[in-house]
N, C-alpha and C positions, 0 to 999 in steps of 0.2 A: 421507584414509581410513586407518584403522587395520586390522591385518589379525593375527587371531592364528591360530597353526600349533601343531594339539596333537600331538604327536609327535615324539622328536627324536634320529630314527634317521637314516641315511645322506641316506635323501630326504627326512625331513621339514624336518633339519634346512637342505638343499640349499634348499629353497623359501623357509623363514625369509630366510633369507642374497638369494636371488634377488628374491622381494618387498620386500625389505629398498631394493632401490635404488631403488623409486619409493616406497614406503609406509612408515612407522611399523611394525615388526610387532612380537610378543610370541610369545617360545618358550616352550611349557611341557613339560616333560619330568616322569615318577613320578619324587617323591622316591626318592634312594637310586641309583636306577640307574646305570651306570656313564657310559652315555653323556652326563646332564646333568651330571653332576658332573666331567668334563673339560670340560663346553663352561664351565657357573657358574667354573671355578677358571682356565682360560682364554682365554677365550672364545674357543674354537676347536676343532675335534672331530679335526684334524690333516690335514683336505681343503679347510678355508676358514675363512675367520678371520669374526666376526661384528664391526662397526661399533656408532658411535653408535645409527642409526634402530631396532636390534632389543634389546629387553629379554628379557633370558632368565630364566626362573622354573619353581619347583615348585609357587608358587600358583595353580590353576586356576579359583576364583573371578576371579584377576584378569586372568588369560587369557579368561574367559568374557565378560567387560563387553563385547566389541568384537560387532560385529553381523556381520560377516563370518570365518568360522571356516572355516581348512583341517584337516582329518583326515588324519593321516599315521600309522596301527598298522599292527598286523599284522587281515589282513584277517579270522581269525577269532574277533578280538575286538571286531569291531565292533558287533554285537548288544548286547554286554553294557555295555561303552561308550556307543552311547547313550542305551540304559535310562538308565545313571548319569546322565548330560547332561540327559537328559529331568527328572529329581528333583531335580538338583541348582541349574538354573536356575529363578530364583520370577517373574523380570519377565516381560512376555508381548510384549514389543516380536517381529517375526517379524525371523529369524537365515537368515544363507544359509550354509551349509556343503556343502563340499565335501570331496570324499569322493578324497583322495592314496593310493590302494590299487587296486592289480590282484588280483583273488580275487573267489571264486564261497564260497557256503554248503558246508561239507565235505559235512555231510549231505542237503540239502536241495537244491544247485544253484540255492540264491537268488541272484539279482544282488544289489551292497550297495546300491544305491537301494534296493531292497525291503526290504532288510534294517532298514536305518536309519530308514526311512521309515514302517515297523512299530512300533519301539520307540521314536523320538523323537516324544514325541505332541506337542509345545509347536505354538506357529508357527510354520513354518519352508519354505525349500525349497532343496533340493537340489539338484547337482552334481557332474559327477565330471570331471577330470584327468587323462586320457590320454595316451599316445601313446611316441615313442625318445626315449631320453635317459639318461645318465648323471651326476651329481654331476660327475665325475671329471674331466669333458670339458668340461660346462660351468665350471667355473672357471676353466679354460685359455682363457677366449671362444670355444668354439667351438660355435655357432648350430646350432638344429633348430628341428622344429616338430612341436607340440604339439597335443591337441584339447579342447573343452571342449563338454561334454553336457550336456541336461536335459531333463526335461518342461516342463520352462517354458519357452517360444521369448525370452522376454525377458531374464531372467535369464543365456544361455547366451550370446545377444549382447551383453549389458554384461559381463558376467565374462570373456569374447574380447577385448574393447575395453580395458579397467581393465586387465588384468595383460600384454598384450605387450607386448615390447620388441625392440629390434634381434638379441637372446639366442635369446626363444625366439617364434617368430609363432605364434598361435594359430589354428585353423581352428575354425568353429563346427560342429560334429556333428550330422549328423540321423537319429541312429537310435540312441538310446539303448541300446536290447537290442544291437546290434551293437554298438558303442562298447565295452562294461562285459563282454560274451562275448566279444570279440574280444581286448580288451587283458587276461582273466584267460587265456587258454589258450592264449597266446603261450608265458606260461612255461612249461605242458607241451612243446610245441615244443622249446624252450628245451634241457630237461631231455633229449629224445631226442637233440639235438643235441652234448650233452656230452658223451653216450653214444657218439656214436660216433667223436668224438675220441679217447674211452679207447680204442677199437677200434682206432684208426688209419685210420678210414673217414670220414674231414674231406670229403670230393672228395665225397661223396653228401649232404652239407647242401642241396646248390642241390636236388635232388629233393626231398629233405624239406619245404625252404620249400612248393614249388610244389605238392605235395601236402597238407602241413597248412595251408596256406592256402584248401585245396579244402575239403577236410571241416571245418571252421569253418563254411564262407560254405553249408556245407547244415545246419549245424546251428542258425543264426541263420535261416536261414529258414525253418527247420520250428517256431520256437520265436516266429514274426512279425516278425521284424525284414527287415534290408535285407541279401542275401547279398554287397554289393555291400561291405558294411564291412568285411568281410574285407581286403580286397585294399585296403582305406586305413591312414590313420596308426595305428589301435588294435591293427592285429595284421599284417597284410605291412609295411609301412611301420616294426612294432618289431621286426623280424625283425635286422636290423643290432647293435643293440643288446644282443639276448638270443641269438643263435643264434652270433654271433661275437666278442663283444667281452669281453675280458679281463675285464671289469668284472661283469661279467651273473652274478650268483648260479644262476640256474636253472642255465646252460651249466656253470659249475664243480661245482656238489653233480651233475649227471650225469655231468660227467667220474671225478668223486672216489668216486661210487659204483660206478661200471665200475673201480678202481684199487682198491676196497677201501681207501681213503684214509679219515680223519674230516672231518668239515664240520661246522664251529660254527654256519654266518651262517643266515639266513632265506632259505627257496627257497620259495616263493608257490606253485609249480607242483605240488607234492608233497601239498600241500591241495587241490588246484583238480582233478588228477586222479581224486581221489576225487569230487569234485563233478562231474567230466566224465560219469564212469559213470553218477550217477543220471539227468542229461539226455540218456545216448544212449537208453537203457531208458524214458525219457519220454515222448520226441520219436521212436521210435522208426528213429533215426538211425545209419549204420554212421560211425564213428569208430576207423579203424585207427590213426592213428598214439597218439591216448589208451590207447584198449586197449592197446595192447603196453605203454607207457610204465606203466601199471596195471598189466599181467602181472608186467613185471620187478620193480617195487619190493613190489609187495603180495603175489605169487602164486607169488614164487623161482623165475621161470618164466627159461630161461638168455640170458643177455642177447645175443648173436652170432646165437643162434637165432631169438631171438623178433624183432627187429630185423630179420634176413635176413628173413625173410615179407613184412615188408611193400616189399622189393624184389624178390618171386619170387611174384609175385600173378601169377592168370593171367591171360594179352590180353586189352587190350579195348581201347575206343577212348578217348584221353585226354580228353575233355570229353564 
């Protein structure tokens, strides 16, 4: 099986390289960008080198011929991407893509199932990639596990089966909507968590966890999913990875924002907060730790302040 990964940023190009050891893959990167053009000149992005099995390219026709396609942008381009995909492909053979993005609709608090599923009218059906992990870690051989989702019961068990390995074990997911709400609002999580390292308030993470893991798992079941996803690999389970690890974009652009620091990289959370708001107003749902995370960055509301509150909520009983 051949396997091509469009996107060939940190993670996408991480999957390339990871699929690379049982499969054929093909990276396709936009012409011009910085990041294909260190990997095309050496083939290596300077976190892992790419092998024989992966062909790396700017042509996305030739990336397109494989029947199995990973998606790895930025989450709020996916709509427009695959409209493109949708026009650009003329064969009608049915394509399984999978969708390598944590993120929600900024405006709309779409899931990208929904999203992609809207604009890719061809044949096809979808998947999405879940769960902790960083590039960083995995190249070092150091092992997690991962989840794989779908409307399609079948699809999600051969897509489980085909890409584990000893690196990373796969779990097969049953609850879509929790799956795809759970692993985009980690990075809010994320984001507060950074926050309050700038603060010098690291020792009140573990609360944080145990609280944003609460109001997720009511917001996935006011929205019909399984509040039980919460508390698995999409979102408590990527808690590790984004709330402490050096690696975690979300946790640094919250740190660097509390420091008044600049932040180049992509923080997924900062779009997805925005998306939080329209589903707590939806779903009719209280969601304190998004709100504040909202307050501070969108509303100039004082971050010590706003942060405090939701450790000086009055009594109640914890469940």
């Amino acid at each position: 099986m051949e396997i091509s990964v469009l996107g060939c940023g940190r993670w996408g190009s991480f999957i390339a390289w990871y699929l690379s050891k049982n499969h054929k893959t093909v990276l396709w990167g936009r012409e011009g960008s910085a990041n294909i053009n260190t990997i095309l000149t050496s083939r290596s992005n300077g976190t892992l080198s790419f092998g024989e099995n992966t062909t790396v390219t700017t042509n996305l026709d030739l990336a397109l011929q494989n029947d199995t396609v990973v998606i790895s942008i930025a989450s709020q381009q996916l709509g427009n991407f695959a409209k493109m995909l949708s026009e650009k492909i003329s064969d009608s053979r049915e394509k399984r893509f999978i969708l390598c993005m944590k993120g929600l609709e900024e405006k709309s608090g779409r899931r990208l199932t929904e999203i992609f599923d809207t604009a890719y009218t061809k044949p096809h059906k979808t998947a999405v990639w879940v769960g902790p992990g960083h590039a960083e870690d995995f190249v070092k051989g150091i092992p997690n596990c991962m989840v794989i989702d779908s409307a399609d019961e079948g699809l999600k068990e051969t897509l489980a089966k085909e890409l584990s390995s000893p690196l990373i074990r796969f779990y097969v997911g049953c609850d879509l909507i929790g799956s795809e709400v759970g692993a985009a609002s980690k990075n809010v999580v994320g984001i507060a968590a950074g926050m309050l390292d700038g603060l010098g308030l690291s020792s009140l993470k573990g609360a944080l966890m145990a609280r944003g893991a609460g109001e997720i798992s009511r917001l996935i079941a006011a929205m019909g999913g399984d509040r039980m996803s919460a508390f698995g690999l999409c979102h408590l389970g990527d808690y590790e990875a984004t709330v402490f690890s050096p690696h975690s974009h979300n946790r640094a652009y919250g740190e660097a924002f509390v420091k008044g620091e600049p932040f180049d990289k992509l923080a997924e959370g900062v779009a997805t907060c925005r998306a939080m708001r329209v589903l707590q107003e939806k779903y009719d749902t209280e969601l304190p730790i998004c709100t504040a995370v909202y307050r501070i960055l969108f509303e100039n509301a004082n971050t010590k302040e706003t942060l405090d509150t939701l450790f000086s909520r009055q009594i109640k009983n914890e469940f």
